[in-house]
N, C-alpha and C positions, 0 to 999 in steps of 0.2 A: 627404344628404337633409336639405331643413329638418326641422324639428319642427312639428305642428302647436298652434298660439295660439290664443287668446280672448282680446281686449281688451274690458274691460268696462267701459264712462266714460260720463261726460256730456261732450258737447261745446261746448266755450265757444265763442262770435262772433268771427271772424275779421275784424277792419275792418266789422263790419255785417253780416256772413253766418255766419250756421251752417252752411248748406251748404259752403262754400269751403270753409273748417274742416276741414268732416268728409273732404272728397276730399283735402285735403291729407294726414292720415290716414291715408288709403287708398291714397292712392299710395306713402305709407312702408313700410304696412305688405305691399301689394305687394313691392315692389324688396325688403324683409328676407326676406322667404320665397320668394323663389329666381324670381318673375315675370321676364321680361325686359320691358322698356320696348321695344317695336318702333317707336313713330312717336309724332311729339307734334307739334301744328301747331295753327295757329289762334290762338294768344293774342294777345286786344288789351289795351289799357293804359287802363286810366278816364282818360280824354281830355276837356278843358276848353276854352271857347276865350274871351278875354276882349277885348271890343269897345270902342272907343272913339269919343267921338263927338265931342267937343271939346277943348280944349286944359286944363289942367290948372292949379289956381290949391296956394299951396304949402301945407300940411301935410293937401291932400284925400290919404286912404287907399286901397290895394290891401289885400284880405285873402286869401290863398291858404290854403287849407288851414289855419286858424287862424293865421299869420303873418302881421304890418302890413308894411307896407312905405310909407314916408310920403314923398309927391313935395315935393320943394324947389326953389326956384328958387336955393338956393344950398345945397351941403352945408354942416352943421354937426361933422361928424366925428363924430355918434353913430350907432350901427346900422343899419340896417334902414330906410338912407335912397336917394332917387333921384332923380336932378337932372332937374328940367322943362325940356326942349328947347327951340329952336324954334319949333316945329310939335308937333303931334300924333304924329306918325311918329318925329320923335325923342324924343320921351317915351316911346312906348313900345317902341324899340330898346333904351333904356334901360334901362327894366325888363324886359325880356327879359334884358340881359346881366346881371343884379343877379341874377335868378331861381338863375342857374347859376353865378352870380360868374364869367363869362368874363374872362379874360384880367387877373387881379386886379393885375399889378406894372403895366400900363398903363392899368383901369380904376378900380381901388379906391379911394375917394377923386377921384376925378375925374367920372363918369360914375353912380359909386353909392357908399354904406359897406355893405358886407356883410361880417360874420364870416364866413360860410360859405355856402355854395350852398342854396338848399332842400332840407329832409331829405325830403321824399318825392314832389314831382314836379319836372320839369324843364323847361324852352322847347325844345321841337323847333323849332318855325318862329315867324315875325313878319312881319309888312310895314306899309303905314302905318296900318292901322285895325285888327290884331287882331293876337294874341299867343295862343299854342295851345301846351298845359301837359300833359302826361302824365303820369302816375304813373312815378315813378321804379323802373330794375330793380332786382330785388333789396329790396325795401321791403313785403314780404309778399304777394311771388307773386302779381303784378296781381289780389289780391284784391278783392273787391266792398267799393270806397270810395268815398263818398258824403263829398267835401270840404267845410270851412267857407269857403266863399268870401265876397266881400262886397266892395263900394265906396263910397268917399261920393263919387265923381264924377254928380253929377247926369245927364252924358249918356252916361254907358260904363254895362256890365253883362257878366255872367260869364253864361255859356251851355254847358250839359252835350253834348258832343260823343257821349262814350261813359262815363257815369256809374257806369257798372259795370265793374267791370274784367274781362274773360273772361279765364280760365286757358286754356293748351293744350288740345284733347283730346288722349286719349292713349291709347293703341291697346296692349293689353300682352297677353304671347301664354306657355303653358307647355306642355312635353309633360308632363306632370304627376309626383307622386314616382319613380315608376319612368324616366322618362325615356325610354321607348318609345313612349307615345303620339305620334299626328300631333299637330303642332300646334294650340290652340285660343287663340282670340283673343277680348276683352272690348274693345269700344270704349268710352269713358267720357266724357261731356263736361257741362260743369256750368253753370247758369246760376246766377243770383241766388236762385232759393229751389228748383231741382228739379236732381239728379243722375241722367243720363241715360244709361243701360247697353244695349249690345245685343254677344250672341255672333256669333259668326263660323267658321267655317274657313278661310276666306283672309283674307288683306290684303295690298292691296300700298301698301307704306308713300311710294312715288313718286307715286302718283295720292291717296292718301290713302282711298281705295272698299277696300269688305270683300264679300266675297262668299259664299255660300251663310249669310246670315244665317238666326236660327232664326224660324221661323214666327212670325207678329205679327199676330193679328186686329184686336186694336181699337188699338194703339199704347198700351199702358199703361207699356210699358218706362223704368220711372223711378222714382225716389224722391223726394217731397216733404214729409213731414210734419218735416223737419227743426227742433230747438224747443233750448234751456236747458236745461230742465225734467229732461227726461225722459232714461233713460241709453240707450246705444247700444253695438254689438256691432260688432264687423270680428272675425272667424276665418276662421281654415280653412289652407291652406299650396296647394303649387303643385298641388295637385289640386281642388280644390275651396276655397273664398271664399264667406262669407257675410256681409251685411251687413244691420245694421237701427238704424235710425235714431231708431227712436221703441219704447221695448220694454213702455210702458205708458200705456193710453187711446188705442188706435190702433183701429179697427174694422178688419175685414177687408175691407171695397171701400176702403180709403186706403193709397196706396202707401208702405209705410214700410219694407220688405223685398227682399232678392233674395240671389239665389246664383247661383253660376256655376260649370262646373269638368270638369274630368276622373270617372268612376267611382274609385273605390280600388280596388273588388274587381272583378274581371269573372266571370261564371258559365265563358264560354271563354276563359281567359288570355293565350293563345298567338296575338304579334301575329308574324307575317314578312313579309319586304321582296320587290319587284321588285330582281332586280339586271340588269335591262338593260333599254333600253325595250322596249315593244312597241306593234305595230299592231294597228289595228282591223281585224277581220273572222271567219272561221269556223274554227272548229277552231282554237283560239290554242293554240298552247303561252308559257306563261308561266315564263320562268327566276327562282324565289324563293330565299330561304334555308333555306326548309325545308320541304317540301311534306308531312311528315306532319301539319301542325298543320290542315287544311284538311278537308272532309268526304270522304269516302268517292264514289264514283262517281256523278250522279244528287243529290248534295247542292249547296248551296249558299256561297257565303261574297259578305264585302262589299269593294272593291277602289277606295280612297282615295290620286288623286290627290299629288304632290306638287311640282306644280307648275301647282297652278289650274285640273288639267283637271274636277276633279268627282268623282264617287264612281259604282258602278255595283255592281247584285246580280246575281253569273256563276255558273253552274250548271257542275260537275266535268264534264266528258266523260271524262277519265281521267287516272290518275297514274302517267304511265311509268316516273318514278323518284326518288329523293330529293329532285331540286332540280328538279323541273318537275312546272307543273300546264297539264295539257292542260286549256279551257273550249270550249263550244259557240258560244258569240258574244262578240266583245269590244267593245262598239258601239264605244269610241273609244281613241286613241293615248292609250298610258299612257309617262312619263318615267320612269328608271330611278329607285327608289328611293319605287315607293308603298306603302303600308302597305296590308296586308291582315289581315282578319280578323272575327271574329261578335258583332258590327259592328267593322267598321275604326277609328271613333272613336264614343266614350261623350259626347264633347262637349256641354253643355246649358246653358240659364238658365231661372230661373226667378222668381218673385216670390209674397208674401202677397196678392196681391187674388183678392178667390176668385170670380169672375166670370170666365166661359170662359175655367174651366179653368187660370188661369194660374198657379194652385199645385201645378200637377203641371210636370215637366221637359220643356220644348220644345230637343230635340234639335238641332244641326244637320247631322245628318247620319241618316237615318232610311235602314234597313236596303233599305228596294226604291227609294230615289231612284236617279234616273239624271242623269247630268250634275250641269248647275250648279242643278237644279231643287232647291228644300227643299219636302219632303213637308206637309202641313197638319195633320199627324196631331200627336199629344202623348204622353211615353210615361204609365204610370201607376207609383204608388206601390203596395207591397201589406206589408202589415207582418204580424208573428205578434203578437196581442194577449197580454201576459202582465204587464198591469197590476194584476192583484189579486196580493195578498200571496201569496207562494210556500209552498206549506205546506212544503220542506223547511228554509229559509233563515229563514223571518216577513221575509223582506221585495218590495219590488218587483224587477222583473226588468225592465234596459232589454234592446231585441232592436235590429236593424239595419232599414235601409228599404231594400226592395227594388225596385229601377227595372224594370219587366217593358213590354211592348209588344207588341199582337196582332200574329199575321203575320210574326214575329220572333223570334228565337233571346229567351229573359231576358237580360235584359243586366249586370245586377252589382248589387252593396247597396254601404254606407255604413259601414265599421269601425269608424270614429273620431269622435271630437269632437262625437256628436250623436245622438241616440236615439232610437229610440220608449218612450214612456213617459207616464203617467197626468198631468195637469195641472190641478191640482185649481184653483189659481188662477194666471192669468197673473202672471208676472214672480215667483211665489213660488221658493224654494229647494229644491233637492233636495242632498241631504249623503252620502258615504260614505268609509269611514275603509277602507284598505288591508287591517288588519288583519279585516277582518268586524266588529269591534266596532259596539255603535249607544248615543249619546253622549245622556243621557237629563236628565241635571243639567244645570242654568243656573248660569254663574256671575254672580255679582252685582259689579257694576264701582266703586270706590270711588272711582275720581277717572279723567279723562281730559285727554288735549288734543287736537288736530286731527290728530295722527300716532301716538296710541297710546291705552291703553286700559289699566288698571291693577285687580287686584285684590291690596289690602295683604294680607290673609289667605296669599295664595301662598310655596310656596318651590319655581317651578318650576327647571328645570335649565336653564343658560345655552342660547340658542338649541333649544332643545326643539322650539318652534314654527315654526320659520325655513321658509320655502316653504310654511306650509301657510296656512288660511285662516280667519279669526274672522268669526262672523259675529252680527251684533245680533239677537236675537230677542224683545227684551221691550224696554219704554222709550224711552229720546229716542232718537232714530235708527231704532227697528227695519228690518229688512231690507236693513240695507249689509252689503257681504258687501268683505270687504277681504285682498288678500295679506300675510302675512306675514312683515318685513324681516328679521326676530330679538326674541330678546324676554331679561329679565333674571329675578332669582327673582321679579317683582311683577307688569311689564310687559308689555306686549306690543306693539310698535314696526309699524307697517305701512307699505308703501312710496309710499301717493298717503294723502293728506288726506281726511280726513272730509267731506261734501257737510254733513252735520249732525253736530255734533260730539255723543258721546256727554253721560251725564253719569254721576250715581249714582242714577237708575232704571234705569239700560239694565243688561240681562242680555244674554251674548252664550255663543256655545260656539264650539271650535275643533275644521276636522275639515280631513282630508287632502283631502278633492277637493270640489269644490262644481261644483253644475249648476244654470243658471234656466231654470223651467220658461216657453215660450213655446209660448201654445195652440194656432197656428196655422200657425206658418212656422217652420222651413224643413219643409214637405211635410205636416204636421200634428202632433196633438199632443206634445210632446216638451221634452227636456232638454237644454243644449248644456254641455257643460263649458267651465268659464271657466277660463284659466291665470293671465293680467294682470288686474291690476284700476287698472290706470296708463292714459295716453294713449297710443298707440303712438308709438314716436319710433325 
């Protein structure tokens, strides 16, 4: 089983995009915690086309991508030169074959001087009036780049074919920590400033279509506020993924949040399999793995497809014996090996904008669908409030979120990684030490640099601190909350760089586990445990 993370960082600009950035990110931090990668298609390449209009006098300029490239009517043997044809057409055959340094023991020196081919786009094609450049592979993920192009040809000019570069989408699918769940699937595709999410229970990765996606009233399905500024969150492992992109100054109708994933907990645990097909019609008997885990006579359960046919709610007629459940109707053919159970799959997304409803879990698979149809319904959040101070502890008490749905068995809460719990201010800190201890002194910092933080007064114990977490609460810096790499009897070394580097006003204290509070998402008020305070890589 992974482990579940919290990456906790600001996201620097990828070639021009924060977005890109962050999906690249997120695709890591996928594939590291156990996602499969099911489909990827789509990616174009920021594509250029550069036109010519007349014939070329010698030291007029090509500028690609901030590189000259200077026409001659006769090489000189310095760099980043290209011999004037001709024609028009052979000029710029010419500088096509310079672009990629083609064929350099027959061209180089003859045709062009190029050290080397262009470091980040290439010539795909040429003919006599244009020359068409793409971003080169592998030169950061046809990221959204916006080139410095330019000419002093009076009658040619550079024209944006595809200015942006689009990355793949990519379709990633988990049966979650346990690895019994049906499969659930996250399509992802990202433009130039919005990352664009939707759940699924099918895909077929041939056609590139997903099917029984979750209910979508208004299409909000995406995140935009992407910035510099501001820090950003990817958690969660193969059962559940959260992400947030903006974790301060974000209102609640701007999409800066979402989550996806399997339940952890289920209220009914007990998932079993079809083991042979079966047909549509009355008085089914169905051959399962285990027919006690199912209701009783006159009950019901839910019966998940695994191969695209759908989901459907079948009512018991009888249980003649361990491995069969006789049902009253079975509208349609079920493939050997569908999952059953109350519900079949916990599957869901969801997001911070609190506008119909879209901060509660839209399911895709809602307990009385039939077929390939998705219900319109949403489930709800229901929590035990037990944010005043505990009188036996003196302190707060985080509890779990429970996913419930009328008309429907409760379906599971939320173990790990994320709480309900009191949020006095967004993005502020919540702290707790293993031992029950509560850490009440500030230490006062005597000197720092960008990767540590020093008080001379100490004689801590080598590595004392190592995996836990310092956090600035007074002075320059306050509220960076940092992992700790190890530390010495003075020091204290942590493993990403300071955003603001401390100084000698900053006070900070160290505690075993740290949570940020965010007021609104995932599901409402709450605390998410951070583990990394790096990039995900």
């Amino acid at each position: 089983m992974s482990s579940w993370k919290s990456y906790h960082f600001k996201t620097p600009s990828l070639n021009g995009s924060v977005t890109h950035q962050f999906y690249e990110y997120l695709k890591t931090f996928l594939a590291a915690q156990g996602w499969e990668l099911h489909d990827s298609y789509g990616a174009q390449r920021c594509k250029y086309t550069f036109t010519g209009g007349n014939v070329f006098s010698t030291n007029e300029t090509i500028t690609l991508d901030g590189l000259v490239y200077t026409m001659k009517a006769t090489l000189t043997g310095a760099d980043m030169e290209v011999l004037i044809g001709a024609n028009l057409a052979a000029s710029l055959a010419n500088f096509a074959l310079a672009i990629n340094r083609t064929d350099p023991v027959t061209n180089n020196g003859v045709k062009y001087k190029c050290a080397a081919a262009h470091p980040t786009f290439e010539c795909t094609s040429y003919n006599s009036t244009t020359v068409v450049v793409e971003w080169r592979a592998g030169t950061g993920s046809c990221a959204g780049n916006v080139a410095n192009n330019n000419d002093t040809n009076s009658w040619s000019s550079w024209s944006g074919i595809q200015v942006w570069g689009t990355e793949a989408n990519t379709v990633w699918k988990s049966r979650g920590e346990s690895g019994l769940e049906p499969y659930g699937y996250v399509h992802l595709r990202v433009e130039p400033t919005v990352l664009r999410y939707d759940a699924y229970q099918y895909w077929d990765a041939t056609a590139h279509t997903g099917t029984r996606k979750q209910y979508d009233p208004n299409g909000y399905w995406y995140l935009n506020q992407f910035n510099t500024t501001y820090e950003s969150h990817i958690a969660g492992d193969k059962d559940i993924i959260y992400i947030n992109c903006r974790t301060v100054n974000a209102s609640t109708v701007e999409m800066f949040c979402a989550a996806w994933g399997h339940l952890p907990k289920r209220f009914f645990p007990d998932l079993i399999q079809t083991t042979d097909a079966i047909v549509a019609g009355s008085n089914v008997s169905i051959p399962v793995t285990d027919s006690s885990k199912v209701p009783s006579t006159g009950g019901f359960f839910q019966i998940l497809g695994v191969a695209g046919e759908g989901c459907d709610k079948l009512k018991v007629a009888s249980l003649p014996d361990a491995t069969h459940i006789v049902v009253e109707t079975l509208p349609r053919n079920y493939a050997s090996g569908a999952t059953i159970g109350l519900p079949a799959s916990t599957f869901f997304s969801c997001h911070g904008y609190t506008n119909s409803g879209y901060q509660t879990p839209f399911p895709t698979s809602h307990f009385a669908d039939a077929g390939l149809t998705v219900g319109t319904g949403r489930n709800a959040i229901a929590t035990i409030d037990m944010r005043s101070t505990n009188a036996f502890y003196g302190k707060q008490v985080m509890t779990p979120f429970y996913f419930l749905s009328n008309g429907q068995p409760a379906i599971g809460w939320i173990d790990k990684g994320i709480f309900y719990n009191s949020c006095p201010t967004h993005h502020d800190v919540s702290v707790a030490n293993d031992d029950g201890s509560i850490v009440t002194a500030n230490i006062l910092a005597t000197a720092a640099t960008n990767l540590s933080i020093t008080d001379s007064t100490k004689s801590w114990i080598t590595d004392q601190f190592k995996d836990k977490y310092v956090v600035l609460v007074g002075g320059t810096g306050i509220g960076q909350v940092r992992r700790i790499s190890g530390n010495d009897g003075t020091t204290i070394t942590i493993d990403y760089a300071w955003y603001t580097n401390p100084d000698t006003t900053t006070t900070f204290r160290v505690y075993d586990r740290v949570y940020r509070y965010l007021t609104t998402f995932p599901f409402a008020a709450n605390g998410m445990l951070i583990t990394h305070t790096n990039v995900p890589t």
